[in-house]
C-alpha positions as a Python dict, from the first residue, in 0.01 Angstrom:
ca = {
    (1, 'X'): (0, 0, 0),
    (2, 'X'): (-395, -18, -45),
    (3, 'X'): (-601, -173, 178),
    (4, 'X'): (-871, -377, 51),
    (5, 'X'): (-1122, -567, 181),
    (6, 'X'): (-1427, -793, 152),
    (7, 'X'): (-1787, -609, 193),
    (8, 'X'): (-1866, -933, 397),
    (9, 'X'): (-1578, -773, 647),
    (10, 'X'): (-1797, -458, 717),
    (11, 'X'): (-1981, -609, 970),
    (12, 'X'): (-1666, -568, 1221),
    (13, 'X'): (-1725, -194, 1223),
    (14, 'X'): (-1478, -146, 1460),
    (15, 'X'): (-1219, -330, 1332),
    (16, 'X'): (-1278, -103, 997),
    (17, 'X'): (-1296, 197, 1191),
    (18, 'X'): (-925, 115, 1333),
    (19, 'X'): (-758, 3, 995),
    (20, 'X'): (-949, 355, 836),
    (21, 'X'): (-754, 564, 1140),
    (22, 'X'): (-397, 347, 1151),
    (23, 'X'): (-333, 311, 750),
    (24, 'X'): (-441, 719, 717),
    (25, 'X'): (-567, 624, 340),
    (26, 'X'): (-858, 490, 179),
    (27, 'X'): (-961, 147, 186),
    (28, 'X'): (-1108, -19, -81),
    (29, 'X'): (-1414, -224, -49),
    (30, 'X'): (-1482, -485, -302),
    (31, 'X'): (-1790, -700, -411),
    (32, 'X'): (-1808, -1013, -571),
    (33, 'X'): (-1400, -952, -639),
    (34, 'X'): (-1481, -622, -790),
    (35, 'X'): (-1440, -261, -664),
    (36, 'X'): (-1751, -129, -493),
    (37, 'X'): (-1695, 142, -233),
    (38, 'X'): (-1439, 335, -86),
    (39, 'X'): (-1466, 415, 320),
    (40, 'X'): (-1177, 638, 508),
    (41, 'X'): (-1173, 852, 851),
    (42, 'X'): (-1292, 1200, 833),
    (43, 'X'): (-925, 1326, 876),
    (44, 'X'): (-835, 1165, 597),
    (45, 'X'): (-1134, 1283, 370),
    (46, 'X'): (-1081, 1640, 539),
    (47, 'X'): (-725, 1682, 388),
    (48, 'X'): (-816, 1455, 61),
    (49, 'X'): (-1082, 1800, 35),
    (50, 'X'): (-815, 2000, 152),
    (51, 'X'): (-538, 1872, -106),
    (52, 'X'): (-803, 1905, -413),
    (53, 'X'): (-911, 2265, -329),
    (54, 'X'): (-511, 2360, -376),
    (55, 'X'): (-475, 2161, -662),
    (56, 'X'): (-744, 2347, -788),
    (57, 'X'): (-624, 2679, -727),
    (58, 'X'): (-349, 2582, -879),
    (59, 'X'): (-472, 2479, -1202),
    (60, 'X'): (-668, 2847, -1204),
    (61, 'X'): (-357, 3015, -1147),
    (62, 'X'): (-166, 2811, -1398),
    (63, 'X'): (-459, 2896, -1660),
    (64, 'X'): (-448, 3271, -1583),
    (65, 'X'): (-51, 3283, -1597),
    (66, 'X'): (-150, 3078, -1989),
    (67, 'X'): (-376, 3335, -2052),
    (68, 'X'): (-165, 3642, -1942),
    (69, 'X'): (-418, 3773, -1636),
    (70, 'X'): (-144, 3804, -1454),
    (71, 'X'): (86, 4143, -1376),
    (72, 'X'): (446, 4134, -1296),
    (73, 'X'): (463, 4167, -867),
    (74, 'X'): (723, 4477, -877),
    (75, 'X'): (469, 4649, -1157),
    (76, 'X'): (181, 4592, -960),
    (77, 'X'): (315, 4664, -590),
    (78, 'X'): (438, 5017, -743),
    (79, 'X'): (93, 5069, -937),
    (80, 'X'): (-69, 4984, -590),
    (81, 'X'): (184, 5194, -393),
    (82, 'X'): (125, 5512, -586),
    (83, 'X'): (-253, 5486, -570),
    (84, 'X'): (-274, 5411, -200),
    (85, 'X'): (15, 5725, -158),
    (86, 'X'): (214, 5449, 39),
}
């Protein structure tokens, strides 16, 4: 489940710093009773960046297989084998 909290609670730095490293997800930072910010550990941003750059290569692959940039693997392993003599 979220976390969210009060921008009045960010003066316990901390404290925020803790729930950031124990809950391992975002945690949601509102203002007025209204999203504002978003604040997380660097482990989690690091595989939140991590997750997105495969989802990404993903969707380029998926767009190349649409497009038909792709060879069939026992085609191109024999094409490569017979120019590399292997």
């Amino acid at each position: 489940m979220p976390q969210i909290i009060p921008i009045r609670d960010l003066k316990n730095t901390s404290e925020i710093s803790e729930l950031c490293h124990q809950s391992e997800e975002p945690v949601f930072v509102t203002k007025n009773g209204y999203g504002d910010m978003v604040i997380m550990s660097m482990e989690t941003y690091e595989k939140t960046m991590y997750l997105n750059q495969v989802y990404q290569a993903v969707e380029v692959a998926e767009k190349e297989i649409e497009e038909c940039k792709t060879l069939d693997a026992k085609k191109a392993f024999k094409e490569l084998r017979s120019k590399y003599g292997i």
